[in-house]
FILO-798151 format. One record per residue (C-alpha): residue in three letters; residue number from 1; x, y, z. Coordinates in steps of 0.1 Angstrom, whole numbers, plus 5000, padded with zeros to 4 digits. Example, Ala and Ser with C-alpha at 12.3 -4.5 7.8 and 13.67 -1.06 7.14 Angstrom:
   type   seq   east   north     up
    ALA     1   5123    4955   5078
    SER     2   5137    4989   5071
***
This chain:
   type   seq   east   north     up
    UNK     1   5000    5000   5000
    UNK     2   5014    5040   4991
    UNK     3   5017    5060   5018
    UNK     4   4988    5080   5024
    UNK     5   4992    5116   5017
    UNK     6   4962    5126   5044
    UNK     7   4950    5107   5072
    UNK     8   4911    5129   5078
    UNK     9   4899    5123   5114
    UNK    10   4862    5118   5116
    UNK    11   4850    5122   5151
    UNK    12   4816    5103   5151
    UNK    13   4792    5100   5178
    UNK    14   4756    5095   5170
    UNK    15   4757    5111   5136
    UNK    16   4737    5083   5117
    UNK    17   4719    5114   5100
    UNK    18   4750    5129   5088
    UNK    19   4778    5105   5083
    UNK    20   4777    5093   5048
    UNK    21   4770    5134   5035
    UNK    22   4806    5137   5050
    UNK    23   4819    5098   5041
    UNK    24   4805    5099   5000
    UNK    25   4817    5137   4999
    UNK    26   4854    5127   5007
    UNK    27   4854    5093   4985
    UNK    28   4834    5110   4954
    UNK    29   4867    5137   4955
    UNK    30   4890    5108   4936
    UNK    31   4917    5105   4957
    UNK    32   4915    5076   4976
    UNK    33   4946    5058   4970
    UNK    34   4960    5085   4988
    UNK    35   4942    5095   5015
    UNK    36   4929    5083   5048
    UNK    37   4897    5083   5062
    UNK    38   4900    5076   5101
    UNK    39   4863    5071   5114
    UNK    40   4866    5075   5157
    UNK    41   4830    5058   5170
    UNK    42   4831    5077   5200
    UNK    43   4808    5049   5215
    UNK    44   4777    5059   5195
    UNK    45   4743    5044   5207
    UNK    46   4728    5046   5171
    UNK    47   4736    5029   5137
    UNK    48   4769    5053   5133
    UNK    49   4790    5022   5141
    UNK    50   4774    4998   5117
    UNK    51   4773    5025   5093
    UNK    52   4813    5032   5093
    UNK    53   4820    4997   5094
    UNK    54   4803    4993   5062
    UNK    55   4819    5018   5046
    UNK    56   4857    5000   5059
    UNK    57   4846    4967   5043
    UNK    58   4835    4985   5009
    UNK    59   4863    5008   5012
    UNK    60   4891    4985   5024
    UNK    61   4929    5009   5024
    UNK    62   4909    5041   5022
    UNK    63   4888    5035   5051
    UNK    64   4893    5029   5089
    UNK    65   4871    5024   5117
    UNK    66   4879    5027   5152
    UNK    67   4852    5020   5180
    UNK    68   4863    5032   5217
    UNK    69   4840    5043   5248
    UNK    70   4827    5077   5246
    UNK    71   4849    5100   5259
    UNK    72   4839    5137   5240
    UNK    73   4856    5154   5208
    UNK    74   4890    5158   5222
    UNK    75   4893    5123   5232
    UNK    76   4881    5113   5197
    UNK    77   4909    5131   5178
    UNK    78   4934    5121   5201
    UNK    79   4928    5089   5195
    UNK    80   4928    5091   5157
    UNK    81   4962    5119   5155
    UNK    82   4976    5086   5176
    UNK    83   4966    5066   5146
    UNK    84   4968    5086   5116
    UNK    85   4993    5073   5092
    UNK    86   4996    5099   5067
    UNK    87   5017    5128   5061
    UNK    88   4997    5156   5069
    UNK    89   4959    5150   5088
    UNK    90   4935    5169   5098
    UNK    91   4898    5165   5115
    UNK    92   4868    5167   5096
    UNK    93   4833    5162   5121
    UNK    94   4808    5135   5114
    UNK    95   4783    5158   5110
    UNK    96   4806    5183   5084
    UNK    97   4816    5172   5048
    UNK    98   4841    5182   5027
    UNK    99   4839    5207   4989
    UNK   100   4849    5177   4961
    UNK   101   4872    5198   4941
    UNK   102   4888    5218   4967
    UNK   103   4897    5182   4984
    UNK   104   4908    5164   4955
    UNK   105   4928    5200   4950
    UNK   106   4939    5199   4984
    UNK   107   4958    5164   4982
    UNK   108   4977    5171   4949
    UNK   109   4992    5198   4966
    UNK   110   5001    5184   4999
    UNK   111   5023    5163   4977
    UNK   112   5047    5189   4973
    UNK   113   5043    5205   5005
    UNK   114   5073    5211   5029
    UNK   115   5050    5234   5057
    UNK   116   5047    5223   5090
    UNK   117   5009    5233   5084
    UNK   118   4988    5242   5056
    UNK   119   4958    5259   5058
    UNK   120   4926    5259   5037
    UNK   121   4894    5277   5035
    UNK   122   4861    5265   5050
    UNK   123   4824    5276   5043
    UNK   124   4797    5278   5073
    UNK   125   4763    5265   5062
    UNK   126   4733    5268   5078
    UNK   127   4715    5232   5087
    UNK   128   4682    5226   5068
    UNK   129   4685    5260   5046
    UNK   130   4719    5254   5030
    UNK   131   4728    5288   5032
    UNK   132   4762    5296   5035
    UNK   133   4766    5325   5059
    UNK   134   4790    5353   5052
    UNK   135   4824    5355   5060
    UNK   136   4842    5363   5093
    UNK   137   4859    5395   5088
    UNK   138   4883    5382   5114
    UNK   139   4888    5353   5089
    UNK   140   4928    5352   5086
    UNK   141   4926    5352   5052
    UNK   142   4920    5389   5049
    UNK   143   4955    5393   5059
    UNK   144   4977    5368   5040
    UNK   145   4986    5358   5005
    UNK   146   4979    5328   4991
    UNK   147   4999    5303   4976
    UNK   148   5030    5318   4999
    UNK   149   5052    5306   5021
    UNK   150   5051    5323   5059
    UNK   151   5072    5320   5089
    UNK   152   5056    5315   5120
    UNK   153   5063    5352   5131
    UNK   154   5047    5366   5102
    UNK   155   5015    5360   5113
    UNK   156   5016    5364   5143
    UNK   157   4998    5396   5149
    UNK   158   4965    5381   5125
    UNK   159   4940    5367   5136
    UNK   160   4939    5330   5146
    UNK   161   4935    5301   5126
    UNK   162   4907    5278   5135
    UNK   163   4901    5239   5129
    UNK   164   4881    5240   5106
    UNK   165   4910    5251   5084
    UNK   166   4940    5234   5094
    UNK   167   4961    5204   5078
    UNK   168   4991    5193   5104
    UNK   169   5019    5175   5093
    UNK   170   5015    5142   5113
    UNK   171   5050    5141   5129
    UNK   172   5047    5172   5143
    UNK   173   5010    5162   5162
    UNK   174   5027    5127   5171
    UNK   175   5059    5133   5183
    UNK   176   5053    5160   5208
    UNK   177   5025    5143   5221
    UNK   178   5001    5169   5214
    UNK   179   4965    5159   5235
    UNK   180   4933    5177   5240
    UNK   181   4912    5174   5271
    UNK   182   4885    5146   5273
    UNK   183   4849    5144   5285
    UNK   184   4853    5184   5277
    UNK   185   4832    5207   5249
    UNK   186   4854    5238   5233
    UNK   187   4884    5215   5232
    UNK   188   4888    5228   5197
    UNK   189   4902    5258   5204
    UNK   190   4936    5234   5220
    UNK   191   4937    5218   5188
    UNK   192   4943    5250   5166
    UNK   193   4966    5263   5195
    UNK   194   4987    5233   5213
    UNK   195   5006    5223   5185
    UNK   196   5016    5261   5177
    UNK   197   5050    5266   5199
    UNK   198   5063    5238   5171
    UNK   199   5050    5253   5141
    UNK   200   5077    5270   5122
    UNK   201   5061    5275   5084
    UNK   202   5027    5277   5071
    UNK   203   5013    5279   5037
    UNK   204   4977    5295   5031
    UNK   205   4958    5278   5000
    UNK   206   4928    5293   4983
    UNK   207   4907    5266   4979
    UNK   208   4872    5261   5003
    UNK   209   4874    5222   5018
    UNK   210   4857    5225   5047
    UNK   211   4821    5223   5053
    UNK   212   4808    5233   5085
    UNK   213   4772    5227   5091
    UNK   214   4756    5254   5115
    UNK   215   4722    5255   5134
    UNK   216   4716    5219   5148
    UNK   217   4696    5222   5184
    UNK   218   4724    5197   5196
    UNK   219   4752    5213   5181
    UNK   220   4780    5224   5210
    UNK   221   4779    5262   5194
    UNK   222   4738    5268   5201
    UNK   223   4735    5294   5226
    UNK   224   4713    5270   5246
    UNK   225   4741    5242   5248
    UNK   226   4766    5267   5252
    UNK   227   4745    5274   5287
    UNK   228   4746    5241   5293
    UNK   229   4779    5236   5290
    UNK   230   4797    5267   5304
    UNK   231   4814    5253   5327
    UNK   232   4834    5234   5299
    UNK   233   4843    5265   5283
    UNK   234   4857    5284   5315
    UNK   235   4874    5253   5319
    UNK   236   4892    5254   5285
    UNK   237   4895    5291   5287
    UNK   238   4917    5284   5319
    UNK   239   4937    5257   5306
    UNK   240   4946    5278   5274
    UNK   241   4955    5309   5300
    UNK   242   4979    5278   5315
    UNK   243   4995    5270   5287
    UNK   244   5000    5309   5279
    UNK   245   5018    5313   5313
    UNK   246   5037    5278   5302
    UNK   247   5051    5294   5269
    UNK   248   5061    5327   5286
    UNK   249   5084    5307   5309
    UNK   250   5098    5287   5284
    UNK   251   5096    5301   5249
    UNK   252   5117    5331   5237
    UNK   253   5092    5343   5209
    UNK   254   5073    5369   5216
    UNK   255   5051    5360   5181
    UNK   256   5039    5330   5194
    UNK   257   5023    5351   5231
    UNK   258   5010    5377   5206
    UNK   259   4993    5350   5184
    UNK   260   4982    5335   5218
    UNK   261   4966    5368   5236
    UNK   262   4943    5373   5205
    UNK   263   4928    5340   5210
    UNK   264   4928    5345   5248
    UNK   265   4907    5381   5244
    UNK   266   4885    5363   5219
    UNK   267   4874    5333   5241
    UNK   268   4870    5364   5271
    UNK   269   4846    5378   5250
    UNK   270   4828    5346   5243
    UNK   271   4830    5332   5279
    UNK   272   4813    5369   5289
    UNK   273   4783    5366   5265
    UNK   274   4777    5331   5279
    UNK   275   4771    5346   5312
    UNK   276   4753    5373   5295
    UNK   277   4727    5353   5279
    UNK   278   4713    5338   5314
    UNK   279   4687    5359   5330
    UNK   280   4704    5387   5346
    UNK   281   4710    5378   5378
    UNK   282   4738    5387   5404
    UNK   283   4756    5357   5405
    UNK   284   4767    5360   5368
    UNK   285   4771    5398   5373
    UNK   286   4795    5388   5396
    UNK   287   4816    5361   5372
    UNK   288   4820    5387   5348
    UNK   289   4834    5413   5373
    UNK   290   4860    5384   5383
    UNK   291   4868    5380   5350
    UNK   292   4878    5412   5339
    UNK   293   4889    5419   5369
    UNK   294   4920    5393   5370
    UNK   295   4924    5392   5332
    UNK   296   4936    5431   5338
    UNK   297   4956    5426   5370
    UNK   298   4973    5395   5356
    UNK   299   4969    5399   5319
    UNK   300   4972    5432   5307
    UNK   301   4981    5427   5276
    UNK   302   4952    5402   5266
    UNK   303   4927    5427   5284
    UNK   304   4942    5453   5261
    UNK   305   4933    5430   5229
    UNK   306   4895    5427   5237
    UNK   307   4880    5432   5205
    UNK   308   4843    5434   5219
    UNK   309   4834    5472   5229
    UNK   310   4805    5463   5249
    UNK   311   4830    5435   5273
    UNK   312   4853    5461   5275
    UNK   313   4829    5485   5290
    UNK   314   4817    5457   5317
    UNK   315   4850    5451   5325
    UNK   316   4860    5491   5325
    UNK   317   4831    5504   5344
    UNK   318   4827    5469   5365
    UNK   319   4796    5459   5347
    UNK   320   4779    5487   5348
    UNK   321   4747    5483   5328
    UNK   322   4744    5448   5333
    UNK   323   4712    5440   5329
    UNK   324   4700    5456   5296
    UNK   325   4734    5446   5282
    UNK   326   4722    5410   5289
    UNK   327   4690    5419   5284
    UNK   328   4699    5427   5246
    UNK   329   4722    5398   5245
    UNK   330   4693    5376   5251
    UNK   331   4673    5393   5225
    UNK   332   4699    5392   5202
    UNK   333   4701    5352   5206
    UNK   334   4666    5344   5205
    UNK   335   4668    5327   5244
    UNK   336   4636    5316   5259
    UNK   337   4617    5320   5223
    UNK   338   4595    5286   5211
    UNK   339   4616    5268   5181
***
């Protein structure tokens, strides 16, 4: 058997309604004698087991199927980076597919690729509509070239680079061990940022392979999950503040704490809109206080980075005007409305 070109993680878990959109949309693209397709059952009560399995008998070298316990997203893709055989992977959710030509695209040139990563455009599309919803403006790609080699340092100062568009060369995930947290939502923040302190050259493609499907009731990002789960996300917001104070202890480049403070102030802003979209009561007054209070006294320059006027006039005025601002917050999300 050739070596594979791309090992593509597929976390699964219960995504019997979704799997063989992402499966067909990666096999269809033409490349299958060199590429990988690494399903993780994440211990799925439904038929996603049976389904994958199929698909690795009908599919045999192009297709792999690995049932474990459930243990959450992070413990998914840590299980297949552990297995991935090819020389660059990269994790593409059950419940996501992948743009034909832009894949098949995508392989050819990680054939003669030296980058530690490369990164590729994604689309967001909205679940039942198909609507693909507009562009990020913080979307890095406003800032680079493509088709151009970068250093590490020169892009530093942009904004970060999220999952959704990353292809890691394997040995770099494997041999420094690189593993998320388990049982945890938001754990893909530490995937687009662990591996970073070994990252020394990237290369930005224009072509759209990722296909991120938006607007499931279940889906971690829904503001009503994102309640649920809040606890998860302070818990990754601390770890990544932990592995900030790690690299400024041991790493002598000030491009990878600047690349790390955007993310930081962006995941603030996020964890304070959580708490902003409860009904206003003191208690979560009071978590956002504490947040910007120790952010500022112990991480002035992330508190300086704080793209979000409105957190930075909580934090400022020591949330002042609380309860319309979450007041507006829930208004703006839709919470409490009927489905």
């Amino acid at each position: 058997m050739s070596e594979k070109v791309l090992t593509i993680i597929v976390p699964a878990y219960n995504v019997e309604l979704y799997l063989a959109k992402c499966v067909d949309s990666m096999l269809a693209a033409g490349c299958n004698e060199d590429i990988e397709i690494l399903i993780v059952n994440d211990g799925s009560t439904d038929t996603t087991r049976e389904m994958a399995e199929t698909y690795e008998r009908e599919n045999p070298g192009t297709v792999r199927v690995i049932t474990k316990e459930n243990g959450g997203h992070g413990s998914a893709v840590n299980t297949g980076v552990r297995a991935a055989t090819g020389t660059y992977l990269r994790v593409i959710d059950g419940d996501d597919w992948v743009e034909e030509t832009a894949f098949s695209a995508l392989v050819e040139r990680l054939k003669t690729t030296e980058e530690d990563v490369v990164v590729t455009r994604y689309n967001t599309v909205q679940d039942v509509t198909w609507k693909v919803m507009p562009e990020d403006r913080y979307d890095i790609y406003n800032f680079v070239d493509c088709d151009k080699p970068y250093t590490f340092g020169e892009i530093a100062e942009m904004p970060y680079i999220r999952i959704h568009q990353l292809n890691y060369r394997t040995k770099l995930m494997q041999e420094h061990d690189i593993t998320l947290d388990e049982k945890c939502f938001y754990v893909d923040v530490e995937y687009a940022l662990y591996p970073m302190p070994y990252v020394r050259t990237l290369r930005f493609l224009d072509l759209t392979v990722y296909q991120y499907r938006v607007g499931r009731p279940k889906q971690s990002m829904n503001i009503n999950r994102m309640q649920q789960y809040v606890s998860d996300h302070r818990l990754v917001l601390t770890r990544i503040f932990e592995f900030y104070d790690r690299v400024k202890e041991e790493d002598t480049s000030n491009a990878l704490l600047r690349y790390l403070e955007y993310e930081l102030s962006r995941l603030v802003v996020t964890q304070t809109r959580i708490w902003l979209s409860f009904p206003a009561m003191a208690r979560y007054r009071d978590f956002i206080r504490e947040l910007g209070e120790s952010v500022k006294a112990n991480y002035p320059t992330v508190y300086e980075k704080i793209p979000n006027r409105t957190v930075r006039f909580l934090f400022k005025h020591r949330c002042l005007g609380y309860r319309p601002i979450s007041w507006a917050v829930r208004k703006a999300y839709g919470v409490g409305k009927e489905k």
